[in-house]
C-alpha positions in Angstrom: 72.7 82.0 -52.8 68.7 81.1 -52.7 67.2 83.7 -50.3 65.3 81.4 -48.0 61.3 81.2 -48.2 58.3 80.0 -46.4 55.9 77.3 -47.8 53.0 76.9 -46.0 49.8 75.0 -47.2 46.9 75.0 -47.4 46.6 78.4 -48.4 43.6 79.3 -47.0 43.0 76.9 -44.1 40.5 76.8 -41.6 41.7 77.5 -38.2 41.0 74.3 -36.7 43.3 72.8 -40.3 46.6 71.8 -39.1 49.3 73.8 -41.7 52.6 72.5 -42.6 55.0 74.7 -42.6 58.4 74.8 -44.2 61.2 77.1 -45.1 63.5 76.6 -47.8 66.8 77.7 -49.3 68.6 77.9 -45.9 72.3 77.1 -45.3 72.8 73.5 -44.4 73.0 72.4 -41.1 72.2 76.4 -40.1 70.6 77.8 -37.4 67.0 79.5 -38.0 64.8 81.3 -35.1 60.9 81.4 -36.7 58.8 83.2 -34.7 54.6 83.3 -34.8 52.4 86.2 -34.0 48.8 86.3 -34.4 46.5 89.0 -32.8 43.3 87.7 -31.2 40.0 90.1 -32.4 41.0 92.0 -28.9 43.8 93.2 -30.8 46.6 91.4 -28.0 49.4 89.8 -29.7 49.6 86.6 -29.3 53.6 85.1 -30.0 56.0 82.5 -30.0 59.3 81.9 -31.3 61.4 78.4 -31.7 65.0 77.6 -33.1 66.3 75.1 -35.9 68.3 73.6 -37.3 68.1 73.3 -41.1 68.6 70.2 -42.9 71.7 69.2 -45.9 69.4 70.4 -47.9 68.8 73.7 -46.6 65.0 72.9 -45.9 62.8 73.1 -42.4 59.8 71.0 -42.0 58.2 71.7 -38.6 56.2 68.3 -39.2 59.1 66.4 -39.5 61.8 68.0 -37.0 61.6 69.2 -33.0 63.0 72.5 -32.2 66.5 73.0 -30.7 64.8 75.9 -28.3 61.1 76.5 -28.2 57.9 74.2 -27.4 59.1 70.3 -26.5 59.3 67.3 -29.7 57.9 67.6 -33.5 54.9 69.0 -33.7 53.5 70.9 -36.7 51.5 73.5 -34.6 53.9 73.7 -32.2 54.6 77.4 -32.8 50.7 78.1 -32.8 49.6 76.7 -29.5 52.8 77.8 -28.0 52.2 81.4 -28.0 51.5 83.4 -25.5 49.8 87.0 -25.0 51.3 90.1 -25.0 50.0 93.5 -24.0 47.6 95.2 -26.5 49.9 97.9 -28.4 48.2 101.3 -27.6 46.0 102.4 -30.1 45.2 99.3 -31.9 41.5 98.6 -32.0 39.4 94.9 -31.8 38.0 93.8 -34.7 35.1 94.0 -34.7 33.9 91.9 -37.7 31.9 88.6 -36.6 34.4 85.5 -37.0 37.1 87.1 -38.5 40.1 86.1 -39.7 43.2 84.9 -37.6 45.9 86.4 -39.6 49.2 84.2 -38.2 52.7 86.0 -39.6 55.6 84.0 -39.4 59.3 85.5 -39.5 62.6 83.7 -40.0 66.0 85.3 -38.9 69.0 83.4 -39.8 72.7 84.2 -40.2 73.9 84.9 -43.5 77.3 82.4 -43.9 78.9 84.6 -46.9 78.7 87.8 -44.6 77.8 89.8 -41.4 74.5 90.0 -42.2 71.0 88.3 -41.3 68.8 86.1 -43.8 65.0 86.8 -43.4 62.0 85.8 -44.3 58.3 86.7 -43.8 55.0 85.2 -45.0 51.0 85.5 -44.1 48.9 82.8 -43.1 44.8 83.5 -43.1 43.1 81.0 -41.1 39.6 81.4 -41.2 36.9 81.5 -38.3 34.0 81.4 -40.1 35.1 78.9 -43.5 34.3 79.8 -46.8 30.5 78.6 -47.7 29.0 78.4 -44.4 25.8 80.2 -43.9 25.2 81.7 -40.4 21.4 83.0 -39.0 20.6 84.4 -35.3 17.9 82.1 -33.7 15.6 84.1 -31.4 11.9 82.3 -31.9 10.2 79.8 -30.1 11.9 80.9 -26.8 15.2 80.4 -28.5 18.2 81.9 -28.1 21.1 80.5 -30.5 22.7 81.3 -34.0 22.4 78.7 -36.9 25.6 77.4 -39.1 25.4 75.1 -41.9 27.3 74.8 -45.6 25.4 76.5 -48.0 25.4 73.8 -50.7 23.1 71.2 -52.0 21.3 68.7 -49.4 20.6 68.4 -45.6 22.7 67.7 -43.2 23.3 65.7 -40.3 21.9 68.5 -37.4 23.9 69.0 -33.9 22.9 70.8 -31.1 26.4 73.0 -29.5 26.1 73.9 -25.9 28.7 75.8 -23.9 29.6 75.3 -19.9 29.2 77.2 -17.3 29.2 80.4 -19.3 26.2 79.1 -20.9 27.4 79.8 -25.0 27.3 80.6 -27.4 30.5 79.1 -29.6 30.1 80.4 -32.8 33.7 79.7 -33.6 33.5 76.0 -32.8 29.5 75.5 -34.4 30.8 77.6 -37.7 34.3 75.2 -37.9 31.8 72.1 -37.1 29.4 73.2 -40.1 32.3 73.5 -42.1 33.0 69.5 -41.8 29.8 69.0 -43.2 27.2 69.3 -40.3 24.2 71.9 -39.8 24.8 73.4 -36.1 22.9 74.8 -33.6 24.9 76.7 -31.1 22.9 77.4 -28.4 23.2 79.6 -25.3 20.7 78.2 -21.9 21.2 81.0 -19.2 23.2 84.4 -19.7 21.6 85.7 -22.3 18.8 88.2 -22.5 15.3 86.6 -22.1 17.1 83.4 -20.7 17.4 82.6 -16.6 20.2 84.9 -15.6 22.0 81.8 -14.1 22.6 78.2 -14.4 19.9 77.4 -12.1 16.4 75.6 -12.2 17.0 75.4 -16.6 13.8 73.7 -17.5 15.2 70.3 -19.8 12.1 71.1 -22.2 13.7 73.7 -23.4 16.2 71.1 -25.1 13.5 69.9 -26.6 12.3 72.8 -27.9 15.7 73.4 -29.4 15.9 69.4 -31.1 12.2 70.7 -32.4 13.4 73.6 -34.3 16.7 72.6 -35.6 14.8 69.6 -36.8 12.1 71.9 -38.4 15.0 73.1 -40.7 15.4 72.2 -44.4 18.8 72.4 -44.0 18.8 69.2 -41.6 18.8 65.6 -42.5 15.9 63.9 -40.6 15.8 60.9 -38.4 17.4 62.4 -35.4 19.9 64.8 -34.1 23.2 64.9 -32.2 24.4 67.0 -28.5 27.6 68.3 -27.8 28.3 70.0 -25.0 31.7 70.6 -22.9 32.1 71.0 -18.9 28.3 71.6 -17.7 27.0 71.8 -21.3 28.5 67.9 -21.5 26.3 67.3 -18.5 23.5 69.2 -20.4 24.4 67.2 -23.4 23.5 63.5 -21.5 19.9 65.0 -20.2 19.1 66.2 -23.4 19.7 62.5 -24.7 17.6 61.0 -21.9 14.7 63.2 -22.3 14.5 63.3 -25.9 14.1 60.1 -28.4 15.4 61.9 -31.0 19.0 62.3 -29.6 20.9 59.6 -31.6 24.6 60.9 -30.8 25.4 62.8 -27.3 29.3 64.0 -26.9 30.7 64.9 -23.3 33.7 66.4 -22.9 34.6 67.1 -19.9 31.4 66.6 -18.9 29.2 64.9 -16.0 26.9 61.9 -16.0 25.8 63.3 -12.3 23.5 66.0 -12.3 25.7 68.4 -10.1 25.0 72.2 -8.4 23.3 75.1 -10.0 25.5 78.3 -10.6 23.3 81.9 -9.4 24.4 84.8 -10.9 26.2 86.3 -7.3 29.7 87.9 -7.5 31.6 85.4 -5.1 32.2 82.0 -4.8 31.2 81.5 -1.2 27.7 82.2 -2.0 27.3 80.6 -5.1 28.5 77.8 -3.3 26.3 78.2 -0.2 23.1 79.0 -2.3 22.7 75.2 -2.9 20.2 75.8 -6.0 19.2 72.9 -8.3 20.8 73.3 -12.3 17.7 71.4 -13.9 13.7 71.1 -13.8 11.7 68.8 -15.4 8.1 69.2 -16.1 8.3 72.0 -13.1 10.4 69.9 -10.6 13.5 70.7 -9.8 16.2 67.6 -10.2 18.5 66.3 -7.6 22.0 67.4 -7.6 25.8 66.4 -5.9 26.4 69.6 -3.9 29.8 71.2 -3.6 31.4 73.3 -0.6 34.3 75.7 -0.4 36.7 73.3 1.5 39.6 74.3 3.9 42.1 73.8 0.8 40.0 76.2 -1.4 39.8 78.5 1.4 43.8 78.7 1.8 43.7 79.4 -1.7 41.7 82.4 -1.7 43.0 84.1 1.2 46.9 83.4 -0.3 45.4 84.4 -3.6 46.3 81.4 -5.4 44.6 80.0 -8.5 41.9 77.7 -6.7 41.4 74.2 -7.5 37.5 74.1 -7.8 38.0 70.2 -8.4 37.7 70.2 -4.3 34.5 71.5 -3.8 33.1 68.2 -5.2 35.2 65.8 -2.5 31.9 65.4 0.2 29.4 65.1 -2.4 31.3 62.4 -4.3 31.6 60.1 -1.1 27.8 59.9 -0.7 27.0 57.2 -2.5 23.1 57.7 -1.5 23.0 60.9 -3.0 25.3 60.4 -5.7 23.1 57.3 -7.0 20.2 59.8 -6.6 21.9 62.6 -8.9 23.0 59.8 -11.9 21.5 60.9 -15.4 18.8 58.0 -16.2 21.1 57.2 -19.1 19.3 53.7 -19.5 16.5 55.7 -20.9 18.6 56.5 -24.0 18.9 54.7 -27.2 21.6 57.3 -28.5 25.4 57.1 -29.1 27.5 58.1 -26.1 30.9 59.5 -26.4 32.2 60.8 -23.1 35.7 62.5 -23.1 37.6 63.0 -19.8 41.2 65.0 -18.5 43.4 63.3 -15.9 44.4 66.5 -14.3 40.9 68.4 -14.6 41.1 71.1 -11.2 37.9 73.0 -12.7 35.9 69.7 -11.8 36.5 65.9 -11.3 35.3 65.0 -14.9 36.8 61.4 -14.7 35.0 60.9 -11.3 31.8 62.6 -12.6 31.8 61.2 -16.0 32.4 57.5 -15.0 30.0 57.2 -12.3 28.4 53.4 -11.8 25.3 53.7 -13.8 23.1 51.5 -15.9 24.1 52.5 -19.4 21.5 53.0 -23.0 21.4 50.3 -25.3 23.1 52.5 -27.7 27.1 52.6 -28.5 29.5 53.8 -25.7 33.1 55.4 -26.1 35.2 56.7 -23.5 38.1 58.9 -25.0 40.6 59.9 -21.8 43.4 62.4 -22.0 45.4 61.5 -18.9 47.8 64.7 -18.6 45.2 67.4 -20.1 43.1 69.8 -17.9 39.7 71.3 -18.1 40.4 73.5 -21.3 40.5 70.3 -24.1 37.1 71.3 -25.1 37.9 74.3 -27.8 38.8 73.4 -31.3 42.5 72.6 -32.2 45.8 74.6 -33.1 44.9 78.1 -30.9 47.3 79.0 -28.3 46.9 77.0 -25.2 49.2 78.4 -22.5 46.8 79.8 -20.2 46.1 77.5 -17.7 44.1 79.8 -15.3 40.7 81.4 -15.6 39.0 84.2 -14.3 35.9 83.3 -11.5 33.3 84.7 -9.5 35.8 87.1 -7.5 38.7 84.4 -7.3 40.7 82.7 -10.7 40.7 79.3 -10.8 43.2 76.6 -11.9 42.3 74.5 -14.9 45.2 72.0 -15.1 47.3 70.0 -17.7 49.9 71.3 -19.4 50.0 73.4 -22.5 50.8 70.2 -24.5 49.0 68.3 -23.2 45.7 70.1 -24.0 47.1 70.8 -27.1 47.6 67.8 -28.3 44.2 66.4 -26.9 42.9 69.2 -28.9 44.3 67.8 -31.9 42.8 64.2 -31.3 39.3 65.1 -30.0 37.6 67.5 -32.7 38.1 65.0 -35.3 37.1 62.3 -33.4 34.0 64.5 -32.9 33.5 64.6 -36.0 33.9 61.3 -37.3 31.9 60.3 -34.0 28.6 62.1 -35.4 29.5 61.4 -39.3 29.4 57.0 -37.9 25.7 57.8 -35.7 24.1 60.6 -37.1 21.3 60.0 -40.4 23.1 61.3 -43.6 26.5 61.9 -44.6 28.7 65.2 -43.9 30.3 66.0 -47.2 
């Protein structure tokens, strides 16, 4: 009898390439558990497992049949976002090479039919962080802080600018994937970092501009304009940046705000962040209006019970003032530039649908709304990574993110192409 093997291609994907993954030379009709392990560079397994049942032919394709046991319906990454983390085996050591590899194993146990035996199989799956022929350089001039990404091959490229939330960046992983799809990336960090404002408070929107100035300054980068993505506060950032600078022709929001909302100070707990009241964004030296939030008495059962708390709340008062919520709307009828929003139906970090889809007088440019009804707050990393953590560590409390591990899985899956293809149709030049 055919021992049973593992076909899996590509090869040598990228980790944001979905695989498909089959297993031949099965039993028919038999029963096969795979399992998937993959250590994160923090050395903690990461794991899942899934029973099948094998085809008359003997064959598994994970694109083409659900599990009997394991993660719900077909899905080809099922057994990648379904894992979930185990304890860090004692001894093992992070990896500390930038980018590196995800190495994914998968195993197959099966019974053997012609004895009392098992039938295994075991094969190795790099997927690559940082893809083949993508240059990366650390940005610290001009006030900068940032690291560069772009394809090391011939012609410019259409330039981004990659902002993170409320951690402030930088996401390397997502701006090296991005320059692998043919774009030259600017991931750029705004507060956190040394020789930036140790918050998210009073960020001056010039410096933006200063960014769109040097990434346009690079040889590497087509000219005629730039695009801004940015997720949670970065997607707020992401909007300014396009209403303040000309040369913005494609802003992306995910998860995002088109309200200019409350600055985060660098304090330990979430009653005086909350309290402080400080502004997120200056322009030309004034600080900018903002919706204020407020530790309600929902959030405050929460942290005494020691629950996950659903920051969502905080926003409830400042959303039913309609004088100050008009007064917080990004001027987005000062842009010209491509809009894409993208929103989660059960977002508990922040109302993104509320926030992203306030009444406002809209740019003359092209607007898409992309809304992912059962996903939470976490849709905004790049696809097929494990995505059963649905809470978050906070400023002494952890906070609920919502949405399901499906759910932002599959909006995972539909978003960073769109991404992509949304800056390839508005952006000057052609990724290749």
């Amino acid at each position: 009898m055919t021992k049973p093997e593992f076909v899996v291609e590509p090869a040598e994907p990228s980790l944001d390439t979905t695989l498909r993954i089959r297993v031949r030379g099965l039993p028919a009709g038999s029963e096969a558990v795979l399992e998937a392990v993959q250590p994160d560079p923090m050395a903690r397994p990461w794991k899942s497992s899934a029973t099948f049942v094998a085809d008359a032919a003997g064959e598994l394709d994970l694109s083409a049949v659900a599990p009997v046991t394991g993660y719900p319906g077909v899905d080809p990454m099922g057994l990648v976002w379904s894992m979930t983390r185990g304890r860090k085996p004692r001894g093992a050591e992070r990896d500390r090479r930038l980018l590196p590899p995800a190495e994914l194993t998968l195993v197959l146990d099966a019974a053997d039919p012609d004895g009392d035996g098992r039938l295994g199989a075991r094969t190795v799956v790099h997927r690559h962080r940082w893809p083949a022929g993508v240059q990366r350089a650390t940005v610290s001039s001009h006030g900068l802080v940032g690291t560069m990404f772009w394809r090391a091959d011939d012609g410019p490229r259409p330039g981004v600018v990659l902002l993170g939330g409320s951690e402030g960046g930088l996401h390397e992983l997502d701006a090296a994937l991005l320059a692998a799809r043919g774009f030259a990336v600017l991931a750029l960090a705004y507060f956190g970092r040394r020789g930036l404002p140790r918050g998210l408070v009073s960020i001056p929107l010039e410096y933006f501009r200063d960014a769109i100035t040097f990434l346009t300054a690079r040889r590497c980068v087509q000219a005629g304009g730039v695009g801004v993505l940015g997720a949670s506060r970065g997607g707020e950032a992401a909007l300014l940046a396009a209403c303040v600078d000309e040369r913005v022709r494609a802003a992306v929001s995910v998860v995002g705000s088109a309200v200019m909302t409350q600055g985060i100070p660098a304090l330990d707990h979430l009653d005086t962040i909350l309290a402080a009241g400080e502004p997120s964004w200056t322009l030309r030296g004034q600080a900018l209006p903002f919706v204020p939030q407020r530790v309600t008495d929902r959030m405050r059962e929460q942290i005494v019970a020691r629950e996950a708390v659903d920051l969502a709340l905080a926003y409830d008062d400042g959303l039913a003032d309609a004088d100050q919520l008009a007064a917080a709307a990004i001027p987005l009828h000062r842009t010209s530039a491509a809009v894409l929003v993208a929103t989660a139906g059960d977002d508990r970090m922040w109302p993104c649908g509320r926030l992203s889809t306030v009444p406002t007088t809209r740019g003359s440019g092209a607007w898409e709304h992309l809304d992912y009804p059962d996903a939470g707050h976490l849709v905004a990393a790049p696809p097929y990574g494990p995505s059963t953590e649905l809470v978050t560590g906070g400023p002494g409390v952890r906070f609920a993110t919502g949405g399901s591990p499906a759910a932002n899985a599959a909006a995972r899956a539909d978003l960073w192409p769109r991404i992509a293809g949304f800056f390839t149709e508005h952006l000057p030049g052609r990724p290749a």
